[in-house]
N, C-alpha and C positions, 0 to 999 in steps of 0.2 A: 165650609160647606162642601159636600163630597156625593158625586151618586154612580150608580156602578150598570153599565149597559154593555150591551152587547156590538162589538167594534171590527173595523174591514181593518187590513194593514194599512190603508191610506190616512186613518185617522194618525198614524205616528209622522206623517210627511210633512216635509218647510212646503210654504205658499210657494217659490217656485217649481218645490216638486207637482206639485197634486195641479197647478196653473198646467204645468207640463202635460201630466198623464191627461186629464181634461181636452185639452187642444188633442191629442192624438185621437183620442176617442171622438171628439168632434170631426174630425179629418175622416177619422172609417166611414162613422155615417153620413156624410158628403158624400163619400166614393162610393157608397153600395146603395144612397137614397137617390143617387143620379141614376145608377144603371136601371134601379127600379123603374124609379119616373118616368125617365126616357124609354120605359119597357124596352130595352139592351134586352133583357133573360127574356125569354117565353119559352125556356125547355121547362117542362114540371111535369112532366109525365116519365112515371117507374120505369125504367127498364123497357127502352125502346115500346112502349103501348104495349107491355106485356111479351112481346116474342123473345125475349131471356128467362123468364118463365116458363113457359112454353117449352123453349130448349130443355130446362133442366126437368120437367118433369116426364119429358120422352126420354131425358137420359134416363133418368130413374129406375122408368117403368121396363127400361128395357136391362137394365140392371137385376133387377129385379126378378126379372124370368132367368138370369143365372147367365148373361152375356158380359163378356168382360169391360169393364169402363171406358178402358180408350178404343175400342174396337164400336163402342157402341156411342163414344161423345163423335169421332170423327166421322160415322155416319151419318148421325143428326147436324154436328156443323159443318156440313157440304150441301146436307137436304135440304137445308132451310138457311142456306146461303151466306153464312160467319165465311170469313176468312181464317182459315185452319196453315199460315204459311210460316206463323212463330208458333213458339211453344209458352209464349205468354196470352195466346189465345186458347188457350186448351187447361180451364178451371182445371187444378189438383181435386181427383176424386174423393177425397173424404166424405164430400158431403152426399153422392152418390154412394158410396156403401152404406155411410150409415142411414141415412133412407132406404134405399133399397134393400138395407136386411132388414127390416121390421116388414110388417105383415101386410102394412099396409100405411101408406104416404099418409095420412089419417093418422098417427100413433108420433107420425115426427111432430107435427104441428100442435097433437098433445103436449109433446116433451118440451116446447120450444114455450108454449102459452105458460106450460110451470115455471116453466125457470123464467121468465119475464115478470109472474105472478113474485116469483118469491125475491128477483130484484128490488121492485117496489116497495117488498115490505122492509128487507136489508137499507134502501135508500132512503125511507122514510125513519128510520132512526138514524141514519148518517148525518142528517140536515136536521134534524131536533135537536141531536149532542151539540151540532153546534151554535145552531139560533133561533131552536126553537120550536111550538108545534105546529102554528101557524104557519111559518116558510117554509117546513116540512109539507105540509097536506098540500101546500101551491104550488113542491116541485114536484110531490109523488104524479098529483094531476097533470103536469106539464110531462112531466116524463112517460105518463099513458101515450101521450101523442105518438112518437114516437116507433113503442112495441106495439099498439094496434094495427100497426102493422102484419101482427102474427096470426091477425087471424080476418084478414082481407084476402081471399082467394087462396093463389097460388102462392104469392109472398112469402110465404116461408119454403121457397124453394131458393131462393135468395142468399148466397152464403154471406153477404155484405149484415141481412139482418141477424144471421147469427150469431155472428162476431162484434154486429155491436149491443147486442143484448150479454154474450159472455163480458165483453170490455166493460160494462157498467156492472156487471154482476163483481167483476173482480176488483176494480175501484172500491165496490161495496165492504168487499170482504177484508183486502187490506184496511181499510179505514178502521174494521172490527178487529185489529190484528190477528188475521189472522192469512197469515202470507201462504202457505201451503197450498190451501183453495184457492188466492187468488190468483197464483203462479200457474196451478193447474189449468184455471180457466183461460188463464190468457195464453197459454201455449195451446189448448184445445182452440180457441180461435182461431192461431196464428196456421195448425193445420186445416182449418175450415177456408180461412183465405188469406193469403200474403200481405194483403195489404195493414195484416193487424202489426205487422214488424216495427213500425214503430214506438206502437204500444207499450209490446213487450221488452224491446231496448232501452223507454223509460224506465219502466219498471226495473230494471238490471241495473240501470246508472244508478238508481234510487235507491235500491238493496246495497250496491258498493259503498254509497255517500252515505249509509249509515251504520256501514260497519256489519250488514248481516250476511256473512262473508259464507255460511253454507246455500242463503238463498241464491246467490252469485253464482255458488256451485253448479246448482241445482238450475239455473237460468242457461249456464254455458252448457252441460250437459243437452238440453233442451234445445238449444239452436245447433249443438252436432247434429244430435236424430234428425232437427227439422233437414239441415242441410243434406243428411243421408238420404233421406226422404225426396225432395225435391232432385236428386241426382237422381235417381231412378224413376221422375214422372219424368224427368226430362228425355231419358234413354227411351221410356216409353215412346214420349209423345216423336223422337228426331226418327222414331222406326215406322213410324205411319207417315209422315210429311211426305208431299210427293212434288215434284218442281211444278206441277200444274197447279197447285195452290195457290191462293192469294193471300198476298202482306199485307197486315193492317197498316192503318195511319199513324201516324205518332201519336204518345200519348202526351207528347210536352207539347200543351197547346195555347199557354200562357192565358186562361180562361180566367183570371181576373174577378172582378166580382158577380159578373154574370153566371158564372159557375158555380161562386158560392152560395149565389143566393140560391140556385138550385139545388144546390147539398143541404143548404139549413131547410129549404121546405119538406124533407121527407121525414116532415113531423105532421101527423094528421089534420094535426089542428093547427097548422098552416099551410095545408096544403090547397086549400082550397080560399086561402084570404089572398088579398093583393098583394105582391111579392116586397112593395114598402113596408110591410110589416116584420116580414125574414130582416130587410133592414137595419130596421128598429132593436131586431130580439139580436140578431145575431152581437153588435159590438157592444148590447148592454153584458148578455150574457157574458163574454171576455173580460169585459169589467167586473163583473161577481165573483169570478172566477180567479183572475189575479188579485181579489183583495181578499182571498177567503186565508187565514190564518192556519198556520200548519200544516204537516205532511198531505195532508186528505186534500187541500187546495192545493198545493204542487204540484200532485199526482194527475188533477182536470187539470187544472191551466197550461201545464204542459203538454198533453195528451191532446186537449182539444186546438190548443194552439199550433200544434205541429201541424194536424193536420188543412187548419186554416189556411196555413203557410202552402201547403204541398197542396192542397186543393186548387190556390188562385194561378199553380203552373203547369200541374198535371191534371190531365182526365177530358176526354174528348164529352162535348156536349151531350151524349145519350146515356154520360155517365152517370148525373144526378144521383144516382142509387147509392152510390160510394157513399153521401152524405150519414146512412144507416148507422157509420162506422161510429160518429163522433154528436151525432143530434142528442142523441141521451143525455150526454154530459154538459150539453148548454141549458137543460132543464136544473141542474145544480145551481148554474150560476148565476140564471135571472133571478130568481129566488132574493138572493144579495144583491142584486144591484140598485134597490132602492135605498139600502142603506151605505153603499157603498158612493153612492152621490153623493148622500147627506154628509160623509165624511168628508170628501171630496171639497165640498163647498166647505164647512165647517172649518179646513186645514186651512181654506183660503181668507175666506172673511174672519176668525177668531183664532188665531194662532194662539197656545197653551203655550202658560208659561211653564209646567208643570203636570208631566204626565208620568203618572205611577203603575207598572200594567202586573195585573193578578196572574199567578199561574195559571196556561192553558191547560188541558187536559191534552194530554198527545191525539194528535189527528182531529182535533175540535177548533174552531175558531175563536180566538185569545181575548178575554175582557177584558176592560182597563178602568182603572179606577182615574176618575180625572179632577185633582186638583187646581183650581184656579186661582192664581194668585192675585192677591188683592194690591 
């Protein structure tokens, strides 16, 4: 007797592997159900109550009338009291030109809503190819969370939200192979804001380990310019610096879970639930994530993993916003993680004597046909 389902990579594990992963995953939500309970987090609010906001969109407007960017961001971060004393306080203007040349900050917010619109629908056949229609329309919905973002206020003044709506746009587009776009977007990001560099260095290690040695090219080419680039905001920004300035604080703040649960909330639709619930989504979604079958699960679970990792050390408590960068991508993985328990336990209490696995389809997650031996 034989029947053929749809399966996480856990369903291949010995009982003491999947007992293992289990306990870990019990361990996370201990650690981030305590900070909860014990309310440890109470940062949940975007971008210091909006005054980041605020900043960028004085930068803009004053961009906009034809002033130059650093001339016009080091105005605004002394008027309205940022410490202007690194040059890691002083956003790379991309996202100020490209606002400030259209017609009107109205027209960016357009261009941002489409491309969020047409992630959705790119990510809504990522998640079908691989398990389906139903855990498809559960993640396109969980993934609104997120870009509804784009059209709450000033929000899309935000370069954290642009970068993670390009970052899922180009997960999308790789998993459709089609690397050209995806490459584009995640280096359009990575000039929107620095902190998509890990991303994009996934994506490079990923293009090497499979051999597509002109995207390699074409990734190293990409971090010259960036680096060309950030040598000259840097020149900029050390010619305005003045010794009366002020140094920010570190940003290694060893912020632990409290910090993450504050990055997994800038999803709308947790934004406003009790933080035991970020909890809850955050180490299932990891779990979906590391079981999801082929290149297209690699690409999240690493992606989103990294920056769990780099969230619970870096980023000062007003940072929450950062979360923008990587919350899209745990909408992929809750999706899986109901099945990926059932495997989980299944590995444990019914170990197969006889597991035969059908071909995946590249970037899909792998069925298996499973015989039991009698």
């Amino acid at each position: 007797m034989s029947s053929v389902r749809f399966t996480t990579w856990y369903a291949d594990r010995t009982r003491g592997q999947a007992l293992l992963i289990l306990a870990i995953t019990s361990a996370a939500l201990a650690w981030l159900l305590s900070a909860a309970l014990l309310k440890i987090n109470d940062t949940h609010t975007p971008a210091q109550g909006g005054s980041d906001l605020r900043l960028y969109r004085s930068i803009v407007e004053r961009v906009h009338e034809g002033e130059n960017y650093y001339d016009a961001a080091g105005t605004e971060l002394r008027t309205q009291g940022y410490p202007t004393g690194s040059v890691f306080n002083w956003r790379t203007p991309v996202y100020a030109w490209v606002i400030g040349k259209l017609p009107a900050p109205f027209w960016a917010q357009v261009l941002l809503v489409l491309l969020a619109l047409v992630t959705l629908l790119m990510a809504f056949g990522v998640v079908q190819r691989a398990s389906g229609t139903w855990p498809a329309a559960a993640g396109v919905l969980l993934l609104l969370g997120p870009f509804l973002w784009c059209v709450d206020g000033d929000a899309f003044f935000a370069q954290e939200l642009w970068a993670g709506v390009l970052i899922a746009f180009s997960v999308c587009a790789y998993a459709q192979d089609r690397w050209p776009l995806g490459l584009g977007a995640g280096l359009f990001a990575l000039f929107f804001r620095e902190l998509t560099l890990p991303y994009c260095l996934i994506a490079a290690g990923l293009a090497w380990r499979q051999g597509r040695r002109r995207e390699v090219l074409v990734w190293l080419a990409g971090f010259a310019l960036y680096g060309l680039f950030l040598a000259f905001h840097a020149r900029e920004v050390l010619a305005r610096i003045t010794p009366a300035d002020r140094v920010p604080g570190s940003w290694l703040q060893l912020g632990g879970a409290p910090f993450l649960l504050a990055t997994c909330r800038m999803n709308v639709f947790l934004f406003a639930l009790p933080a035991w619930v970020s909890a809850l989504y955050l180490p299932l979604s990891l779990l979906g994530l590391l079981g999801w079958r082929g290149p297209v699960g690699t690409r999240l679970a690493l992606t989103a993993g990294t920056y769990v990792v780099a969230f619970s050390i870096v980023g000062q408590s007003f940072n929450n916003y950062w979360g923008l960068l990587y919350t899209p991508l745990l909408a992929f993985g809750i999706v899986l993680a109901p099945v990926a328990l059932i495997d989980l336990c299944k590995a444990i209490l019914h170990p197969m004597s006889t597991l035969k696995r059908t071909p995946a389809q590249p970037g899909s997650a792998q069925s298996c046909t499973i015989v039991v031996g009698t």
